[in-house]
C-alpha positions in Angstrom: 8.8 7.1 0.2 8.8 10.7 1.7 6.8 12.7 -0.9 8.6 16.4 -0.2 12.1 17.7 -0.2 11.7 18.6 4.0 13.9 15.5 4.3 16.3 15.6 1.8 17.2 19.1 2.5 17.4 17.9 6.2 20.2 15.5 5.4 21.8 17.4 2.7 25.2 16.9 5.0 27.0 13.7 4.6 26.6 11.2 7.3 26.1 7.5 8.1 22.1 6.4 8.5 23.5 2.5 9.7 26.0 1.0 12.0 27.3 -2.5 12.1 29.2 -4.1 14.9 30.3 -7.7 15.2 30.5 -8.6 18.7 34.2 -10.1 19.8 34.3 -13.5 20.1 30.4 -14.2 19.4 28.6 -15.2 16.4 26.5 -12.5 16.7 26.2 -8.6 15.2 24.3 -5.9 15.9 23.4 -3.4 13.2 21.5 -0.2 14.1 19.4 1.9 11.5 19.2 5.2 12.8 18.2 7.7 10.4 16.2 8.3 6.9 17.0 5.4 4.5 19.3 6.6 1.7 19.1 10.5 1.5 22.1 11.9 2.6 24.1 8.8 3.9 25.3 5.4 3.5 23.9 3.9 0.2 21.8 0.7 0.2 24.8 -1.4 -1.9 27.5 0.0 0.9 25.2 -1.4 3.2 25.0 -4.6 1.7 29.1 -4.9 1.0 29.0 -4.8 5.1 26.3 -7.3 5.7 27.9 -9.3 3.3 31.1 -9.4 5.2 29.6 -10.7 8.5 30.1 -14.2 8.8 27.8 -14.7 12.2 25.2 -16.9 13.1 22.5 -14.0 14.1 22.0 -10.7 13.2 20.3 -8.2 15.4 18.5 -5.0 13.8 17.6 -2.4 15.8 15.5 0.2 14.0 14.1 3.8 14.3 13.2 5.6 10.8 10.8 7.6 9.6 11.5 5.7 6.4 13.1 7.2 2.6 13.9 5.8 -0.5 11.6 2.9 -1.3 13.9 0.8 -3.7 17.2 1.3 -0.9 14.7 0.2 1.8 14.0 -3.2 -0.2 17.6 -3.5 -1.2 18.0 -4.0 2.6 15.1 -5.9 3.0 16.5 -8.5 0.6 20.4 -8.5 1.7 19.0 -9.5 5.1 16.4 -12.2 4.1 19.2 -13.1 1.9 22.2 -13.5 4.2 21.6 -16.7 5.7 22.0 -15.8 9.3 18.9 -15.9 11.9 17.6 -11.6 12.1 15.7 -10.4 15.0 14.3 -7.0 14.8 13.6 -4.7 17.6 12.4 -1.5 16.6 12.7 0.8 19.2 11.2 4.0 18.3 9.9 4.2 14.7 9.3 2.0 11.7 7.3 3.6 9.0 7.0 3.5 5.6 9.7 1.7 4.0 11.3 1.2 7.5 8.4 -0.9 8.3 9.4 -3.7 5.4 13.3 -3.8 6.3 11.3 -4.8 9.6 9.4 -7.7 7.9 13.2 -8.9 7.1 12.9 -10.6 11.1 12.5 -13.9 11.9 11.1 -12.4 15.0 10.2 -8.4 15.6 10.3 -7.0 18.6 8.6 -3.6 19.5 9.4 -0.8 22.2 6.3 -0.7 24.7 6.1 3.1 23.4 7.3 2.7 19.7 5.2 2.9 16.5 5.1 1.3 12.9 3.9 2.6 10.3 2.5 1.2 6.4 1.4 3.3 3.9 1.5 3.5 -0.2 4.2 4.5 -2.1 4.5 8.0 -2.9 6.5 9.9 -6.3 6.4 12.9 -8.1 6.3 13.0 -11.7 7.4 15.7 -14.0 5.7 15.4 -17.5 2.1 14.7 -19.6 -1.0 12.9 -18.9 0.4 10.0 -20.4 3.3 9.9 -17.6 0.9 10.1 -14.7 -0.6 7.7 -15.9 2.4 5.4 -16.0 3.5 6.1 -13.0 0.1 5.4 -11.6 0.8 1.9 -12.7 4.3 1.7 -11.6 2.9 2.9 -7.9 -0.3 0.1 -8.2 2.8 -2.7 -8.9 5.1 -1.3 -6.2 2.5 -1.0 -3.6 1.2 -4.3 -4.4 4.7 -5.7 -4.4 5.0 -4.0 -0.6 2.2 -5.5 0.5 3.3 -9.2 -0.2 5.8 -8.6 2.2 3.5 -7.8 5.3 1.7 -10.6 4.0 4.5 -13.1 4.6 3.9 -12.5 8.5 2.0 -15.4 10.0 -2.2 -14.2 9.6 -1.5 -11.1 7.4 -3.3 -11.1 4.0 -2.2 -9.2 1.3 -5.6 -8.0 0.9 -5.7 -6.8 4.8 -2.1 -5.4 4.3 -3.6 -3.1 1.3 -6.5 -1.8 3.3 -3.9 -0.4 6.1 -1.9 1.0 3.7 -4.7 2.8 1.6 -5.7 4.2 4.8 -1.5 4.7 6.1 -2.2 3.1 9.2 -0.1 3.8 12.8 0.0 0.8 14.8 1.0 1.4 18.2 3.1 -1.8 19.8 0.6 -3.2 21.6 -1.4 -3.0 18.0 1.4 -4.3 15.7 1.2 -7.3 17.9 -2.6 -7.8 17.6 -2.4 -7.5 13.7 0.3 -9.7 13.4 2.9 -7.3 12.4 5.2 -7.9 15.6 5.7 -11.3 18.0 6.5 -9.5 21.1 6.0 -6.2 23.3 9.1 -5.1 25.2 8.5 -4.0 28.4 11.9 -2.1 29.1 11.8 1.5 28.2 12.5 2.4 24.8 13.7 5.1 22.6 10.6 6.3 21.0 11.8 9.7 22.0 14.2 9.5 19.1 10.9 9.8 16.6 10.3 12.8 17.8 13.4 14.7 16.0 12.1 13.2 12.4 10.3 15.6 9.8 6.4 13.7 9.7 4.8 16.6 8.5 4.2 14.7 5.2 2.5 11.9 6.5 -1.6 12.2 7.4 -2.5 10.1 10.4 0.7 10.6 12.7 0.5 9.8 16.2 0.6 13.3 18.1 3.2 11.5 20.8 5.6 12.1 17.6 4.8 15.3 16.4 4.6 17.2 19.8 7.4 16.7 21.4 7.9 17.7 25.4 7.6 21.2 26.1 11.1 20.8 28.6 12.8 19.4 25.8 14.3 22.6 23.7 16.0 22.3 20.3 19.5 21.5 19.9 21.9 23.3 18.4 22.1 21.1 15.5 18.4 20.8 14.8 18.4 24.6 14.3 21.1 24.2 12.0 19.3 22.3 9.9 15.8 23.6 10.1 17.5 26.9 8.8 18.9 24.7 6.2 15.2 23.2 5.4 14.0 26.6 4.8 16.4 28.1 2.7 16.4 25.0 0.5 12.7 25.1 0.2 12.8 28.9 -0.8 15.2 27.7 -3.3 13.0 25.6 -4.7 9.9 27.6 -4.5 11.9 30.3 -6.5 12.1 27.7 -9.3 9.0 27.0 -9.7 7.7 30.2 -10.0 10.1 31.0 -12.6 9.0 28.3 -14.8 
């Protein structure tokens, strides 16, 4: 759901965005999602081949995203809702955009004291004639309204109210998410909102300015240079390209 290419060329090196660990001798598991949602990474239906193989009674999802590919995101959303265990979500940092409905996948949600979630409207860009806007206008109307029948499954969330946040891409804060109905419980512990802070949310409109200024004692790693350098040469690419069309 990330409308530029700042986050694909961020993860245009291989790596996993999920982790799953079943706990010895438990009927529990732990899964961790970590990163953007299917750029660069683990793929939705690898992720689902490993829910699948869990054969455990609950299912613990911890998440911090910025979100990513809107049809990945609900192909998580559904292998959870559809694995038959009990899943409790704690979101410890950041849950936006499509991150925010693998979160609806909990029988309870749980929320950092400092973290955020985040719903909006689907984003695309289309290539093509007046005729294809306008189709993918529609597709984006029946998408949208599709996302917003998921908030609405939360006890006192209407899929009308669940529109108007996301026409205006609304930031709820923990303490918020509660209030609205989005979240059961406020964690008191610290939590890794931190974590946010190394996510590209230049794209979105309304963020939070705890995530986009991050502490002035905390200096870039050597890593998030490397790929900032590899943002900017990939977005030069791609300027190039459309100059010479």
């Amino acid at each position: 759901m990330l409308k530029s290419l700042q986050a694909r060329a961020i993860h245009d090196r291989a790596r996993s965005w999920f982790s799953i660990q079943n706990k010895a001798a438990s009927d529990q598991a732990d899964i961790l999602i970590y990163d953007y949602i299917g750029w660069g990474g683990v793929t939705a239906a690898e992720f689902a081949k490993e829910l699948q193989a869990l054969t455990v009674k609950t299912i613990n999802v911890r998440i911090n995203t910025p979100g990513g590919d809107v049809f990945d995101g609900l192909a998580i959303y559904n292998s959870l809702k559809g694995h038959g265990a009990t899943i409790h979500v704690q979101i410890d940092g950041l849950a936006a955009s499509i991150g925010s409905i693998i979160a609806m996948a909990g029988q309870t949600i749980t929320m950092g004291e400092s973290a955020f979630l985040m719903i909006h409207n689907p984003w695309a860009i289309v290539i093509g004639n007046a005729a294809d806007m306008r189709d993918m206008a529609l597709t984006l109307d029946k998408i949208g309204g599709s996302l917003a029948g998921l908030y609405a499954t939360r006890p006192g969330v209407t899929k009308e109210q669940a529109q108007a946040w996301m026409d205006a891409e609304t930031w709820f804060t923990a303490e918020e998410a509660k209030a609205a109905g989005l979240a059961d419980v406020v964690q008191g512990a610290p939590s890794q909102a931190a974590a946010a802070v190394s996510f590209d949310l230049s794209d979105y409109a309304n963020t939070p300015k705890a995530l986009t200024e991050p502490a002035a004692e905390t200096a870039p790693d050597a890593d998030s240079m490397r790929r900032a350098a590899l943002m900017r040469r990939r977005l030069a690419l791609v300027e190039r390209s459309e100059q010479s069309h």
